[in-house]
C-alpha positions in Angstrom: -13.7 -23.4 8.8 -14.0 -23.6 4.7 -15.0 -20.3 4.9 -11.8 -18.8 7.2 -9.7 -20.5 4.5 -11.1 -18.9 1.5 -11.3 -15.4 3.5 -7.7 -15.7 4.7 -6.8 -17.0 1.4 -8.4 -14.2 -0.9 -6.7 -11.9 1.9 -3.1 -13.1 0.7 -4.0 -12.6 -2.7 -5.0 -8.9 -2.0 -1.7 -8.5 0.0 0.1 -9.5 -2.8 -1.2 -7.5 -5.2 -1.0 -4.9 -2.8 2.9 -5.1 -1.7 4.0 -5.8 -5.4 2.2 -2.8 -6.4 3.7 -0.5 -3.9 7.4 -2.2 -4.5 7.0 -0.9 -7.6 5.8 2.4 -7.1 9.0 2.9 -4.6 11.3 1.3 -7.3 9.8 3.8 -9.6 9.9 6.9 -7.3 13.2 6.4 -6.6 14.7 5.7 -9.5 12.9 9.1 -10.9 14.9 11.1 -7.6 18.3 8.9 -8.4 18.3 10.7 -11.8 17.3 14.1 -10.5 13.8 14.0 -11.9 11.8 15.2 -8.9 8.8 16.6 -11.2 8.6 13.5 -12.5 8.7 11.3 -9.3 5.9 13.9 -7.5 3.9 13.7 -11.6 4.0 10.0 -10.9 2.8 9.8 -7.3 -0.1 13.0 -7.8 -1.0 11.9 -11.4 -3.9 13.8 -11.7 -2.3 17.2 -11.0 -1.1 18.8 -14.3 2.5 17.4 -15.1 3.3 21.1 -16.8 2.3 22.7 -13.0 5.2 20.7 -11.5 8.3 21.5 -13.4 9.7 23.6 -10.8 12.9 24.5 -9.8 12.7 21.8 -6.8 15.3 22.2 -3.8 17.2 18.9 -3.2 15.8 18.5 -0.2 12.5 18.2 -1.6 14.1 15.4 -3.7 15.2 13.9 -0.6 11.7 13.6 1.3 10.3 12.1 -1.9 13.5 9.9 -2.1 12.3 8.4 1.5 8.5 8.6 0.4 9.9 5.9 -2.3 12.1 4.3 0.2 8.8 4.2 2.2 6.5 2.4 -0.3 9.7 -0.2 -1.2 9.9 -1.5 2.6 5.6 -1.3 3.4 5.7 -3.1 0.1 7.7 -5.5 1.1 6.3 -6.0 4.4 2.9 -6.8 3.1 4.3 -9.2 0.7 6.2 -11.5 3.0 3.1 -11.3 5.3 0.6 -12.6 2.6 2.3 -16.1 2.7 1.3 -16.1 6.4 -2.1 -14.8 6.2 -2.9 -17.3 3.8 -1.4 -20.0 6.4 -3.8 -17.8 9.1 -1.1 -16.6 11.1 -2.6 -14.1 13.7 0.3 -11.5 13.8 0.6 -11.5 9.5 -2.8 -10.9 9.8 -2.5 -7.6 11.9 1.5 -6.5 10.5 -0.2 -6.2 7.1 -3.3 -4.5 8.4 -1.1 -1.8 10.4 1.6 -1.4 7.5 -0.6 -1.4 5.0 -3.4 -0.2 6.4 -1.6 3.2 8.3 0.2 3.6 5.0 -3.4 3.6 2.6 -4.7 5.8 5.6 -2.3 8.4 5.0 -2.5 8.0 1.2 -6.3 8.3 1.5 -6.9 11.5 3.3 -3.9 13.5 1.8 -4.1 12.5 -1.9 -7.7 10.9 -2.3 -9.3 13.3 -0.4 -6.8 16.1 -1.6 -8.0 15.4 -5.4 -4.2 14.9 -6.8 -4.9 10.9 -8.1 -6.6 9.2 -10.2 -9.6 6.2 -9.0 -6.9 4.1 -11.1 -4.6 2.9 -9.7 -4.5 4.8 -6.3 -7.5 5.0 -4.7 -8.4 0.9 -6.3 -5.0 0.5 -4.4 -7.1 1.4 -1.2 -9.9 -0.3 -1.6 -7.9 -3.3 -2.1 -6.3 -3.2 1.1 -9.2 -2.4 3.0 -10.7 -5.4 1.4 -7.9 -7.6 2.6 -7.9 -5.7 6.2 -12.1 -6.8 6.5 -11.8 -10.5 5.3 -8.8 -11.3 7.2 -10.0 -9.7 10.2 -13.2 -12.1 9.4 -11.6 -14.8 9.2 -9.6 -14.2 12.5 -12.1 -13.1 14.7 -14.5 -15.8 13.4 -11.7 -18.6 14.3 -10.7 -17.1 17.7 -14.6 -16.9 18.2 -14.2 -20.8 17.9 -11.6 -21.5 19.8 -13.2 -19.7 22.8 -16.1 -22.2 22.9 
């Protein structure tokens, strides 16, 4: 049971890390859209892609889909970090909120910008490893603990 607890636990910590990051990144993308900088909001999200390549005459409803990708990364950010306090208490459906919200979301992130070449190992795809990390020892520590409670 020592061992659920320090899975679950590290878990939260990942989530937090996780959720505080991506609040962050949605604070930031939006403020960037809210002040009519889309080059700078995409040059922030795809930050290996030349920032000179981007300063385009963007439509404003190209502002407006990266105005809800920030909105987005606020409310999955947010979502993760209320569910870390459960998942370090164990709670079953923290456990798998945080892996479908954050998981789905990293998903996403993964195969268009990771595999697409447009970000950097730091801090995106480390971003993803984190919450894949956090998806494996929580689901760990779950499965192990239902496995007991079976017997």
């Amino acid at each position: 049971m020592k061992t659920t607890s320090i899975l679950l636990k590290i878990s939260a910590v990942l989530w937090f890390i996780w959720g505080a990051v991506h609040i962050f990144a949605g604070v930031m993308t939006d403020k960037f859209i809210l002040s009519g900088d889309i080059a700078g909001a995409i040059g922030g999200i795809a930050d290996k892609v030349d920032p000179s390549v981007l300063q385009l005459n963007y439509p404003d409803a190209a502002g407006a889909v990266i105005g809800q990708h920030g909105f987005n990364l606020l409310w999955i950010g947010l979502t993760t970090l209320i569910c870390c306090f459960y998942v370090w208490k164990g709670s079953k459906n923290a456990i798998f909120l945080a892996a479908l919200v954050g998981g789905l979301a990293d998903l996403g992130y993964f195969l268009f910008m990771d595999l697409g070449g447009y970000v950097h190992f730091v801090p995106g795809t480390v971003m993803t490893l984190v919450s894949g990390s956090a998806i494996i020892l929580s689901f760990i520590a779950h499965f192990k603990t239902a496995g007991l409670k079976e017997e």
